[in-house]
N, CA and C of each residue as an Amber inpcrd file, in Angstrom:
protein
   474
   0.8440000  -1.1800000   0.0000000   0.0000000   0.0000000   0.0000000
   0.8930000   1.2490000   0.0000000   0.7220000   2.0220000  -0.5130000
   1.0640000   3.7680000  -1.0800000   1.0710000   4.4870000   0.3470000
   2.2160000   4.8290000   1.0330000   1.7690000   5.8910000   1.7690000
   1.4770000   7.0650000   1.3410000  -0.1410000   7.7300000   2.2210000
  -0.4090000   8.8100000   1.6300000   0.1710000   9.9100000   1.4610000
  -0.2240000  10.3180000   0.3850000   0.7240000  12.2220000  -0.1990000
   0.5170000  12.8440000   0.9780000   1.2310000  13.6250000   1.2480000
   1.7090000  14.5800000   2.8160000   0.2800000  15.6630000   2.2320000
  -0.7690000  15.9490000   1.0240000  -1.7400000  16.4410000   1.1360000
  -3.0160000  16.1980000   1.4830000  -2.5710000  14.6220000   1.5810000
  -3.8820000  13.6190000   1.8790000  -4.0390000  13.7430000   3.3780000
  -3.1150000  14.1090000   3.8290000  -3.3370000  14.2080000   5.5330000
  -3.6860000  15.6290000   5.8020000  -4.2900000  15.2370000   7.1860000
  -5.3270000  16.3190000   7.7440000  -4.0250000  17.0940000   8.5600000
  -4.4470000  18.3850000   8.3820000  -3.5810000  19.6710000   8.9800000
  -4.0540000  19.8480000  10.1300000  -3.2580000  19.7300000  11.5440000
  -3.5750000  20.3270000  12.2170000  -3.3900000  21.8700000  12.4870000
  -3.8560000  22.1520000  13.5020000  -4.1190000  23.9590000  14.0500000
  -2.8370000  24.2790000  13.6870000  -1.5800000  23.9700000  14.6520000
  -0.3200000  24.7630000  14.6370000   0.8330000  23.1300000  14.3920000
   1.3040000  23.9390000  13.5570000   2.9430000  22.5710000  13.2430000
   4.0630000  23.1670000  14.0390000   5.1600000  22.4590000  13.9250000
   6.1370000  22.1290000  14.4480000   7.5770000  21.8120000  14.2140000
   8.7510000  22.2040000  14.2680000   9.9390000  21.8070000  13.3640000
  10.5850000  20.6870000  14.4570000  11.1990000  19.8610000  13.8340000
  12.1080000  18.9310000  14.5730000  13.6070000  18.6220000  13.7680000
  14.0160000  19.6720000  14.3830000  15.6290000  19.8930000  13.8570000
  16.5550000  18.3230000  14.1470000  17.1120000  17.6580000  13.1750000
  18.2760000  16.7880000  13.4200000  19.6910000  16.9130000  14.0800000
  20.2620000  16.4470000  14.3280000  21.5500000  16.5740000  15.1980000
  22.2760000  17.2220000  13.8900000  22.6040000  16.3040000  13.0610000
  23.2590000  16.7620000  11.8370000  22.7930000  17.9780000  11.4040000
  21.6520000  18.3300000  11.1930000  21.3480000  19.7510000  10.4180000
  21.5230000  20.2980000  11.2440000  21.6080000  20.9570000  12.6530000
  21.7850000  21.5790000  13.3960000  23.1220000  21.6650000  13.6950000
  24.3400000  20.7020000  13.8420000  25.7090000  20.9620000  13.4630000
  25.9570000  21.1740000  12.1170000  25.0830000  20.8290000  11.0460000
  26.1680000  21.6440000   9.8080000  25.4510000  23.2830000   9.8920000
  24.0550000  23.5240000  10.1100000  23.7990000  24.9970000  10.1030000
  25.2630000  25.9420000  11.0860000  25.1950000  25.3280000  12.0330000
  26.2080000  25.8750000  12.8510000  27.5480000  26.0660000  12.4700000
  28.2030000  25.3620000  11.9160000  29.7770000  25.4810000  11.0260000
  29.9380000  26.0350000  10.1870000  28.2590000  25.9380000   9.1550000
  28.2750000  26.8400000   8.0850000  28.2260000  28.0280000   8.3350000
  27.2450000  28.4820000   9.3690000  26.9990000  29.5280000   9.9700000
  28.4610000  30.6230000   9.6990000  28.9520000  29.6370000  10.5450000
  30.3650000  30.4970000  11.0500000  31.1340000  31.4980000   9.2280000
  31.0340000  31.1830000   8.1360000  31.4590000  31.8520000   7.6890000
  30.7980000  33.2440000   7.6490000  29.8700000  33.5110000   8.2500000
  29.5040000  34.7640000   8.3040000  30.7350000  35.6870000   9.3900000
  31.5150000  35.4580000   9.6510000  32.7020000  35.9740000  10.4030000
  32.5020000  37.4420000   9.5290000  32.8310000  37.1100000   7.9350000
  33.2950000  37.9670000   6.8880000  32.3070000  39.3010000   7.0150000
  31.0700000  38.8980000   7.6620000  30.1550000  40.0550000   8.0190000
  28.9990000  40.2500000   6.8630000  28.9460000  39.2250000   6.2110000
  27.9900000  38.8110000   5.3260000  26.8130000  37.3260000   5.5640000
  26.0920000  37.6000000   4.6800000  25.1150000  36.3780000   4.6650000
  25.1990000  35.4980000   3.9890000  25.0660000  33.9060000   5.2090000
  24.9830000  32.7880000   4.2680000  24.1580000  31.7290000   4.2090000
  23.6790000  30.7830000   3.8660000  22.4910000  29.9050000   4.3670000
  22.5480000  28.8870000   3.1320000  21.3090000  28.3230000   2.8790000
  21.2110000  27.2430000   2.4100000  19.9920000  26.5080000   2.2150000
  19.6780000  25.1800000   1.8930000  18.4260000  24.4020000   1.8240000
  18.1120000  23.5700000   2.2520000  17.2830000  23.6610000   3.4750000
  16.8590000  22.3850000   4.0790000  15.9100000  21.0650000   3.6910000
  16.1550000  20.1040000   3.8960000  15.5080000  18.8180000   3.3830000
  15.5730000  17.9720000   4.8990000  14.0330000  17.7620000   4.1450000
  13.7520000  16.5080000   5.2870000  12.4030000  15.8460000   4.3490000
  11.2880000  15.5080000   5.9200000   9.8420000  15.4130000   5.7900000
   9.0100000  15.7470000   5.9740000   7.8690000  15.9080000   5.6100000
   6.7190000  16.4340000   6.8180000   6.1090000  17.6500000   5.6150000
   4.8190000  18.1350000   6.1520000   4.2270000  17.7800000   7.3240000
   3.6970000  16.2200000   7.3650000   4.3020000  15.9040000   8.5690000
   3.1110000  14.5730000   9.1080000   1.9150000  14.4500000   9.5550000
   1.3920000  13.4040000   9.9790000  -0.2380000  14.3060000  10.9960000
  -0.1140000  14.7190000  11.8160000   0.4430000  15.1300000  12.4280000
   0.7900000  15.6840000  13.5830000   1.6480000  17.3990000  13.2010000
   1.3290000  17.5270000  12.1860000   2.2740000  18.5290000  11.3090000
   3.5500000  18.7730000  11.7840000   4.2390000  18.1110000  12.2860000
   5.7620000  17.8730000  12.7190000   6.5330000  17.9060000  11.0070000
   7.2470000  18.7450000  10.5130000   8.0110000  19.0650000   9.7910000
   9.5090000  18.8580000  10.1980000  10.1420000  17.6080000   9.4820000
  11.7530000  17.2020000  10.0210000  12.5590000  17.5130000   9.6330000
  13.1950000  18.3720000   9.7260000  14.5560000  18.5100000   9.3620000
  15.5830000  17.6910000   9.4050000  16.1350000  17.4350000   8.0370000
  17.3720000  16.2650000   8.3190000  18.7330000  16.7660000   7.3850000
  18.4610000  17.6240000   6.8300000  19.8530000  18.1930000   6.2510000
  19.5630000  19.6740000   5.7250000  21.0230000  20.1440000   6.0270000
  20.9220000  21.7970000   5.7250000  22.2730000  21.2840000   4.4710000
  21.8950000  22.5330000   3.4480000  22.5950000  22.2400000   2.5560000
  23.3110000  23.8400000   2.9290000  24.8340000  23.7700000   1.7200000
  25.7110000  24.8610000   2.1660000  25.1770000  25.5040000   0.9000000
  25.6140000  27.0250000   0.7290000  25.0600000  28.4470000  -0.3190000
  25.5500000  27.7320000  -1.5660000  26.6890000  26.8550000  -1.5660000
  26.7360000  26.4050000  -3.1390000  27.8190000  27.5860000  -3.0810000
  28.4380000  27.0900000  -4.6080000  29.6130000  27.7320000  -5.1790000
  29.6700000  29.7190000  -6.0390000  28.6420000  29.6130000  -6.3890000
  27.8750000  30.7130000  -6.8910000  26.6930000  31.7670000  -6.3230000
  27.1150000  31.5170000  -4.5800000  25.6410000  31.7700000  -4.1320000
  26.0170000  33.4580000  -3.9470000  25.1900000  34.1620000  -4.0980000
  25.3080000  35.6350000  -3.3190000  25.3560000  36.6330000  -2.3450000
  26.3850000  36.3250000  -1.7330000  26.8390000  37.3840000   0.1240000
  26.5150000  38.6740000  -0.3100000  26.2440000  39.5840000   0.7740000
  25.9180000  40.4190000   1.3770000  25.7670000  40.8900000   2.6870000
  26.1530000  41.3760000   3.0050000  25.9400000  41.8350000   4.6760000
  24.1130000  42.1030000   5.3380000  23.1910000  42.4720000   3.8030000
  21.7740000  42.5320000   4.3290000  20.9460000  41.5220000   3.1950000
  21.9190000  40.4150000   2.7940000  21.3290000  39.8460000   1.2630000
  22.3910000  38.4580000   1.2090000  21.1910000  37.5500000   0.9020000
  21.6130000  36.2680000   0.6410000  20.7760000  35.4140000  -0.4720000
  21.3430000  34.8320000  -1.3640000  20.9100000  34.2840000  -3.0430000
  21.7430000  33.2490000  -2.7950000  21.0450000  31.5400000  -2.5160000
  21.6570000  30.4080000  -2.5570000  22.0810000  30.1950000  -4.0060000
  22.7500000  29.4120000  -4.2740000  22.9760000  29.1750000  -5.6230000
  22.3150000  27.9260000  -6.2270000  21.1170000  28.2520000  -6.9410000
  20.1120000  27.3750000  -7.4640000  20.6100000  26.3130000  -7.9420000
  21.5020000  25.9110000  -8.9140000  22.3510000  25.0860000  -9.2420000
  22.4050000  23.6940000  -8.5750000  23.3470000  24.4190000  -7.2970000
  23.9900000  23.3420000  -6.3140000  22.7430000  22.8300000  -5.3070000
  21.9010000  24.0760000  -5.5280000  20.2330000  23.4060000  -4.4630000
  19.7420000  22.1960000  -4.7020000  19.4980000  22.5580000  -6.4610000
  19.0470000  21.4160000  -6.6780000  19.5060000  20.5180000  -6.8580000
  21.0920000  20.0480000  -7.1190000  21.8100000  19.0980000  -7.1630000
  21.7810000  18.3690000  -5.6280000  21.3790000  19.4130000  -4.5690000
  21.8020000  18.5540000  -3.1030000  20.5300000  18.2470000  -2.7520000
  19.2970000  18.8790000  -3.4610000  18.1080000  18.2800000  -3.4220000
  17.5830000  16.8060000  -4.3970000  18.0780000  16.6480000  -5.1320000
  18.0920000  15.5550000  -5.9380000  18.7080000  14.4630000  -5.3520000
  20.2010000  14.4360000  -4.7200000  20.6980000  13.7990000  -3.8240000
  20.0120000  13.4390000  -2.9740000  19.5260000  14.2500000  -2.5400000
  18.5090000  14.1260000  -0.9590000  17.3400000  13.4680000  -1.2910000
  16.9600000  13.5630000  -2.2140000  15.8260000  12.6680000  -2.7850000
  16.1310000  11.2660000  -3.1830000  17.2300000  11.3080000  -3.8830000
  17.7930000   9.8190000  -4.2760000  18.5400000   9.1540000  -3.2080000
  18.8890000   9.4650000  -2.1570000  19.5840000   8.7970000  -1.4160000
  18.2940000   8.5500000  -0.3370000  17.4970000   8.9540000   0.1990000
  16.6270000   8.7470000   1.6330000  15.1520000   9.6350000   1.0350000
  14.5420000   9.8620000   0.1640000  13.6620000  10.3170000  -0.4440000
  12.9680000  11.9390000   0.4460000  14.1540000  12.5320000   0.6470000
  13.9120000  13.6880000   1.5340000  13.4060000  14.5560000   0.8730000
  12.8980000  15.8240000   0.8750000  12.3400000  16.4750000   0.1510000
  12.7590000  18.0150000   0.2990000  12.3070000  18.9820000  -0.1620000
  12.8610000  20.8950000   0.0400000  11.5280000  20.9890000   1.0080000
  12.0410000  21.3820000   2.1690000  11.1700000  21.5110000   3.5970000
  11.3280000  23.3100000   4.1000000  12.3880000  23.8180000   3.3560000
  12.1940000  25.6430000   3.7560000  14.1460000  25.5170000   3.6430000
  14.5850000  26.4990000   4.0350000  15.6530000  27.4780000   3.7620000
  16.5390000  27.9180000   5.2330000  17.7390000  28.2990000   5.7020000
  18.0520000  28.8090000   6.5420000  19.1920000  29.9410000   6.2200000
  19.3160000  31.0440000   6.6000000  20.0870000  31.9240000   6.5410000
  20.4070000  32.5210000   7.8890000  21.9550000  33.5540000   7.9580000
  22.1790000  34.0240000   8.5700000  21.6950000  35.6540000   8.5220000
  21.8750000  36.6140000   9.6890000  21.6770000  37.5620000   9.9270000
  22.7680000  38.6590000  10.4480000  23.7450000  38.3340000   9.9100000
  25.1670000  38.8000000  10.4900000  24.5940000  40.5340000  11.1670000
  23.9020000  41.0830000  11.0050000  23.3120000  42.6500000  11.2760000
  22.5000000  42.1450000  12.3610000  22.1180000  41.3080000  12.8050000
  21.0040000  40.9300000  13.9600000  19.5520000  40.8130000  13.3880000
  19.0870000  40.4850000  14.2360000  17.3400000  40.1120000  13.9000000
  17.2590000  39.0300000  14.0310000  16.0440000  38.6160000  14.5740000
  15.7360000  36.8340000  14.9640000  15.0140000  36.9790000  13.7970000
  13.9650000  37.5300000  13.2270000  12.9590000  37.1250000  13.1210000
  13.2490000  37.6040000  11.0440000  12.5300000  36.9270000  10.3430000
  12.8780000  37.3420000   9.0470000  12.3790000  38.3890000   8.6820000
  12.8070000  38.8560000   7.8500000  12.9540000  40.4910000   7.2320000
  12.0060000  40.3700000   6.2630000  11.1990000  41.5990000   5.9380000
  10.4700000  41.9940000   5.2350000  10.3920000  40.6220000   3.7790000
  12.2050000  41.5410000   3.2710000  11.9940000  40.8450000   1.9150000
  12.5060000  39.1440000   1.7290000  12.8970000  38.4970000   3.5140000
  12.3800000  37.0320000   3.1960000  11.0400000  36.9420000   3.2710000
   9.9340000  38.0290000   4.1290000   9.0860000  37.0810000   4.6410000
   8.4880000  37.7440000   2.4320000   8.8900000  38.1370000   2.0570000
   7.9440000  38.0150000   0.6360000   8.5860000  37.3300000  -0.0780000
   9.9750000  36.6690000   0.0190000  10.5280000  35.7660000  -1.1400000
   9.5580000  33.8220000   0.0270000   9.3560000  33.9320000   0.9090000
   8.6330000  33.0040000   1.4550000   7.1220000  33.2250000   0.9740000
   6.7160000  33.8570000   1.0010000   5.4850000  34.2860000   0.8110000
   5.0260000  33.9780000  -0.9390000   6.4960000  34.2530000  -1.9680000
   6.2600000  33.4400000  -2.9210000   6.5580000  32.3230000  -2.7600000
   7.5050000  31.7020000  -2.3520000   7.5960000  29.4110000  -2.3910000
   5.6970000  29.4640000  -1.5350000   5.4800000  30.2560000  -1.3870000
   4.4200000  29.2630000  -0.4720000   3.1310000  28.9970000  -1.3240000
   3.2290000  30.2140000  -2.0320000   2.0480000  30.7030000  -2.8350000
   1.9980000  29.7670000  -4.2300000   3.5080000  29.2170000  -4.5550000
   3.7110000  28.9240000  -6.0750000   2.8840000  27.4270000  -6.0210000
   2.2620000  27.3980000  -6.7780000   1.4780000  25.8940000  -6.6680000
   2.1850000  24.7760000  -7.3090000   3.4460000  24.9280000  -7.9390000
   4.1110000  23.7810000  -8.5150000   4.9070000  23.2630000  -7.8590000
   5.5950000  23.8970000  -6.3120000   6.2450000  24.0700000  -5.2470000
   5.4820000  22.9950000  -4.5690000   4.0250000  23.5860000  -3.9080000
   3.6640000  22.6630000  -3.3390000   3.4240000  22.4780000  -2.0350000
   3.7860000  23.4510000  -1.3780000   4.3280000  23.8970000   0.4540000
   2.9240000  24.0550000   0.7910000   2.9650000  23.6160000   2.1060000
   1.9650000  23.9120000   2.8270000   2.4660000  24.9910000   4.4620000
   3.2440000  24.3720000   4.5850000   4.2720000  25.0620000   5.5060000
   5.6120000  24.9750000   5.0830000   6.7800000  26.3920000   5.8750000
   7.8200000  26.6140000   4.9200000   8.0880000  26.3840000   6.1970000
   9.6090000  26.1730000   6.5530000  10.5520000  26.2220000   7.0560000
  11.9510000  26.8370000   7.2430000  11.8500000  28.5400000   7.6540000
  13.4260000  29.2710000   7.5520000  13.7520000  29.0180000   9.0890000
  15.0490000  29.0070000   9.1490000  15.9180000  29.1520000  10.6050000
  16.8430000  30.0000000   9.8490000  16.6140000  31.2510000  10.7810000
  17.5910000  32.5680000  10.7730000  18.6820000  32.5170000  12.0450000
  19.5750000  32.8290000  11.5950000  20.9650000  32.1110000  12.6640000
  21.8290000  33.6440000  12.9920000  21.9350000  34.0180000  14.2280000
  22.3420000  35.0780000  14.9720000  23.8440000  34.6490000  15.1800000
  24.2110000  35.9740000  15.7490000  25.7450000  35.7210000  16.1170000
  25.1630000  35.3880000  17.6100000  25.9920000  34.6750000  18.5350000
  26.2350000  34.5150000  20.2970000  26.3610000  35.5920000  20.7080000
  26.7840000  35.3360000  22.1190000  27.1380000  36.7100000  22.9350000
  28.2780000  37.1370000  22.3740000  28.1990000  38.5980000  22.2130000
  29.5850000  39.3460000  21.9410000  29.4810000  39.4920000  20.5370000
  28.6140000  38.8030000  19.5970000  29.2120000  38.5050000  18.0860000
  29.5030000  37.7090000  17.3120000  29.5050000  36.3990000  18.5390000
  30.4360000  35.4320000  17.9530000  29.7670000  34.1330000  17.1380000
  29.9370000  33.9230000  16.1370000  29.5860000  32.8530000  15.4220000
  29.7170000  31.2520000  15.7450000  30.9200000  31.0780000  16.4050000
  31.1270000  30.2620000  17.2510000  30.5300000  29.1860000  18.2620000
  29.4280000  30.3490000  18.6930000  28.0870000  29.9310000  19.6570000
  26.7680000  30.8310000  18.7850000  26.7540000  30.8070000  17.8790000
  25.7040000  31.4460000  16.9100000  24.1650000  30.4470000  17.5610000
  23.0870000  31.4900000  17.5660000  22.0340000  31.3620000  17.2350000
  21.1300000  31.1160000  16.6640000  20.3510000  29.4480000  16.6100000
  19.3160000  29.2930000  15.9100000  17.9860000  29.4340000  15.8500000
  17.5890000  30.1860000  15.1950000  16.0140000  30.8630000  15.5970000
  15.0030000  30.1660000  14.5990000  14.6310000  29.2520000  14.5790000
  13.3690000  28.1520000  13.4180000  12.1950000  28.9230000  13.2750000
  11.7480000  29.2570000  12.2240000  10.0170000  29.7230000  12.1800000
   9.3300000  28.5500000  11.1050000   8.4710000  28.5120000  11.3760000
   7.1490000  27.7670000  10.3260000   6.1970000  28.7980000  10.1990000
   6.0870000  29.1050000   8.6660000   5.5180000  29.6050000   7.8350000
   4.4490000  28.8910000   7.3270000   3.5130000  29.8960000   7.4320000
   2.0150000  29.1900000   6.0260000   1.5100000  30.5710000   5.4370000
   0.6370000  30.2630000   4.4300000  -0.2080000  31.3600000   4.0060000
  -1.4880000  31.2700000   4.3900000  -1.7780000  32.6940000   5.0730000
  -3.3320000  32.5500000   5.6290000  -4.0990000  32.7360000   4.8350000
């Protein structure tokens, strides 16, 4: 029997992220090149939503070779996304579950023009999202990348 399409299941009220050990140490290492005082991030893959709308995180991918820094601006490099999304699909059938970037300027919470580049993946119907997944990653105390900050949101469109 077919397990059902993640649309066939019933949504509950409010979902949930469940970060992996691994995605949560590579966000963190990757993190760290924001030293340079620019932004960097990447593409997360996992599963979910489940019924329970628990959304899993199981791998953060790095900006790729071509991706675009900035100190208030970050452009993964589509390319290598989808190459580590294809991987991720062919190796453990994981799927594009949302995005994580840094904030080298501060802010937990996403900025205007993620929450409208989210606001399009959510909207695009060939995409497919029901809930998005960004973790925006702070410097630690003092600045430091080292002990950087992970801040997870789940996104929907109302």
């Amino acid at each position: 029997m077919e397990p059902p399409d993640r649309n066939d299941l019933p949504m509950p009220e409010k979902g949930s992220i469940e970060i992996s050990e691994q995605a949560n140490a590579a966000i963190t290492r990757l993190a760290s090149a924001s030293k340079d005082g620019r932004e960097t991030g990447g593409i997360l893959l996992g599963r979910g939503p489940d019924a329970n709308g628990v959304i899993h995180v199981e791998i953060a991918g790095d900006p790729g070779p071509a991706a675009e820094r900035r100190p208030d601006f970050f452009l993964r490099d589509l390319d290598h996304a989808r190459e580590l999304a294809e991987e991720a699909w062919n190796t453990s059938r994981a799927i594009w579950v949302g995005e994580w970037h840094t904030h080298p300027l501060g802010g937990r919470a996403p900025s205007p023009s993620d929450l409208h580049t989210y606001a399009t993946l959510l909207s695009a119907a060939d995409l497919d999202f029901e809930l998005f997944v960004t973790i925006i990653v702070i410097p630690g105390k003092e600045g430091e990348w080292d002990s950087s900050e992970l801040c997870p949101w789940l996104l929907r469109l109302c």
